[in-house]
N, C-alpha and C positions, 0 to 999 in steps of 0.2 A: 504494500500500500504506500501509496506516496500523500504525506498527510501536508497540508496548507493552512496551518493555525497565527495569528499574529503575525502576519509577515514570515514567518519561518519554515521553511520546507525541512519537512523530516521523511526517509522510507525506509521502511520495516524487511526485514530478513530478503536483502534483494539476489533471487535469483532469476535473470533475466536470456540466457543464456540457450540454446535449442536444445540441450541433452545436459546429463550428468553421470558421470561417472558409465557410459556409454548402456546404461541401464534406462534411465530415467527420463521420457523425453518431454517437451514443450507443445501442448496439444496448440492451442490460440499462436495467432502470430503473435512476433516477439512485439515488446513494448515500444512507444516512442523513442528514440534517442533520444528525447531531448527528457526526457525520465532525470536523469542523473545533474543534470544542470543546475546549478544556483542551490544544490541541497547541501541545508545547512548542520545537517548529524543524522544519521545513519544508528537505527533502534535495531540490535542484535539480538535475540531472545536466548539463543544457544547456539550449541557450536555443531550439531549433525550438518553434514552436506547439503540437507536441502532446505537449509535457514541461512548459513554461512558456507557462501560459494566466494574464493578470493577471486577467480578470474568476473566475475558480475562486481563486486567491490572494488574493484582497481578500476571501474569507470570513475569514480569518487575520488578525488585527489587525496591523498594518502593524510593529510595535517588534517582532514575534516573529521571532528569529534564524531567516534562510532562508543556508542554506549552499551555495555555489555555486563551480561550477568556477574556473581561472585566469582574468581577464577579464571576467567575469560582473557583477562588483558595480556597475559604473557603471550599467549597466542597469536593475536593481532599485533603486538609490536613485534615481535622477532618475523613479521612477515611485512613488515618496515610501516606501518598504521601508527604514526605518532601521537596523536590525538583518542588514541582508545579511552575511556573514561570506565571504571569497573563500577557498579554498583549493588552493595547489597538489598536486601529484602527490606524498606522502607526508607533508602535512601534515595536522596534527589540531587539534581543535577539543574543546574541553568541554561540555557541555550535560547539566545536570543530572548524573546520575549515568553519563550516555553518554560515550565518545571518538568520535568519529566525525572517520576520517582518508579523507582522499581518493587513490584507486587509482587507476592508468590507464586509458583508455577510449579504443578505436581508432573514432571518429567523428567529424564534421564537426558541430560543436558552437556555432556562432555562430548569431544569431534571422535574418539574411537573407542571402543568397549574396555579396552585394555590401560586407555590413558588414563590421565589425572582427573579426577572430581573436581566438574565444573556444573555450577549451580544452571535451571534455566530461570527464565526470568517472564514475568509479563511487566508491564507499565503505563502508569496512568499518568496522562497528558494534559497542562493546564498551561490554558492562555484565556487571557479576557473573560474569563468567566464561564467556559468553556472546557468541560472536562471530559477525555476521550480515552477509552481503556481497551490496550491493544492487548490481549490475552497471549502473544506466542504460541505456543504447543505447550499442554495444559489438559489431565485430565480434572472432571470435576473435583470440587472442594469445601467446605461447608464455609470460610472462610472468604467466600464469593460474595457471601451475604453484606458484608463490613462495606462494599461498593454501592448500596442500593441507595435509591433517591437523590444519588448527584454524579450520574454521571449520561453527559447528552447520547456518545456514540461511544457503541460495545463492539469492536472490532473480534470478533470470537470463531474459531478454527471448526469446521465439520466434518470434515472427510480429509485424504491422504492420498497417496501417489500407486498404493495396491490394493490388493483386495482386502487386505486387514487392519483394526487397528489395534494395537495393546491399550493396557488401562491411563497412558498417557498421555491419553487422545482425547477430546469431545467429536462425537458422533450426532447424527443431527438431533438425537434424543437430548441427550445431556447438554448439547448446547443449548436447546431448548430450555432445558431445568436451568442452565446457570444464568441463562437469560430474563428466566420468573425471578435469581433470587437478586438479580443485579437492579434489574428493573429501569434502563437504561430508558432513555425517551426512542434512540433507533439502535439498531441492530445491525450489522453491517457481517454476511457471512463471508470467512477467508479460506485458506487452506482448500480450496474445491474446482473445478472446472480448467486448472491449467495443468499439473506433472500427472504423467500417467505412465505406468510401469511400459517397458516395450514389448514385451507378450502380448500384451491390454487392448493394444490401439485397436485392434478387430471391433472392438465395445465401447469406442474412449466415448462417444455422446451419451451411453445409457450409463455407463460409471461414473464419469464424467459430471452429468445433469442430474442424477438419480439424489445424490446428498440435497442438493439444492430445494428440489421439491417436499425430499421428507422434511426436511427441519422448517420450511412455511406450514407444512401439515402442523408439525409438531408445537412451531411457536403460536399460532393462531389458538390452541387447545389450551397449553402450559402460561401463556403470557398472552393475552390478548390486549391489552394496555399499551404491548409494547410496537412501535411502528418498524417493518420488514423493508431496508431500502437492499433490494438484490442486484448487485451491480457484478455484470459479465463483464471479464477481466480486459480492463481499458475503456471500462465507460467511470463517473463518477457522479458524484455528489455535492451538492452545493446544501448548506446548512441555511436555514434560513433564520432570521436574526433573535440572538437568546431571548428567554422566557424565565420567570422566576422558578425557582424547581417546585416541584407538585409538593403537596403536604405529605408527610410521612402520617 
């Protein structure tokens, strides 16, 4: 996601690139170039391949603050990222006219099985009065709840790049529930309709669109309060001007 709060462009786990790791490919055409331009920090959640791609990160000029989980930083700078900033679980950072403090995130967040423990991260966004919580990869947590009644746009993960997910996933169910307990004004689903495994592509529009559709089932049922903006990857969203938040 590439976010435009306060004058500040911020994008989220950018992999932009046609394949990965010659497994993984790029269903939608690739993103604008002009994607990477004028962004003022780069939101890391973790360090698996298909959050933190370094050749999609070196569009970014290396000195621009990339904010990353507990752990994280050694990684980005020994890959010359001067500007990494690490953040633990409630801490905040400045950027521009942004806070952007880091949330918890129930996942396995290190780049290889074998390496070091590294935290993942999600993180809540504030500018102007405006607060926008990008979830990363994240299964549910009861601690979702601590979010509810002030936050505008719930940027939250449904689906994955195979046929499965483990428990440190939201699936269109769960994102659903963490959507009832956020209680966000919009909803904004990620993680869905762009990587699909290369076995897959025979199927990539019913795997592909299939998350999409359950999690409007699911949110309409679990959260009806809460507004569905479903943006296919490279269209967006325009916020229309804040509101006092709802009564708890």
């Amino acid at each position: 996601m590439l976010l435009e709060l306060g004058g500040t462009r911020l994008l989220t786990d950018p992999v932009l690139r046609p394949q990965l790791l010659g497994l993984i490919h790029r269903h939608p055409p690739p993103p604008d170039p002009g994607i990477t331009e004028a962004v003022d920090a780069v939101l890391l959640s973790h360090l698996h391949h298909d959050h933190l791609d370094f050749r999609s990160l070196r569009r970014v000029d290396r000195a621009t603050p990339v904010v990353v989980p507990a752990g994280a930083e050694r990684t980005l700078r020994r890959r010359g990222f001067t500007g990494a900033v690490e953040l633990r679980t409630g801490e905040s950072t400045a950027i521009g006219a942004i806070r952007v403090t880091a949330t918890r995130a129930v996942h396995e967040g290190r780049r290889f099985k074998l390496g070091p423990l590294v935290e993942a991260a999600g993180y809540e966004i504030e500018a102007g009065g405006r607060r926008v919580y990008f979830a990363g990869d994240t299964g549910p947590f009861a601690e979702m709840a601590q979010l509810a009644g002030r936050i505008d746009v719930a940027l939250l993960p449904i689906a994955g790049w195979g046929p499965r997910l483990d428990r440190g996933h939201l699936n269109p169910t769960t994102a659903a529930e963490a959507a009832a307990r956020i209680r966000p004004r919009t909803v904004i689903p990620i993680h869905w309709g762009t990587l699909i495994r290369r076995d897959m592509r025979g199927r990539a529009d019913e795997f592909l669109g299939g998350p999409a559709k359950r999690f409007a089932d699911q949110l309409a049922e679990l959260a009806p309060g809460v507004e569905l903006a479903l943006l296919e990857p490279g269209e967006s969203l325009e916020l229309p001007p804040s509101r006092p938040p709802p009564r708890r």
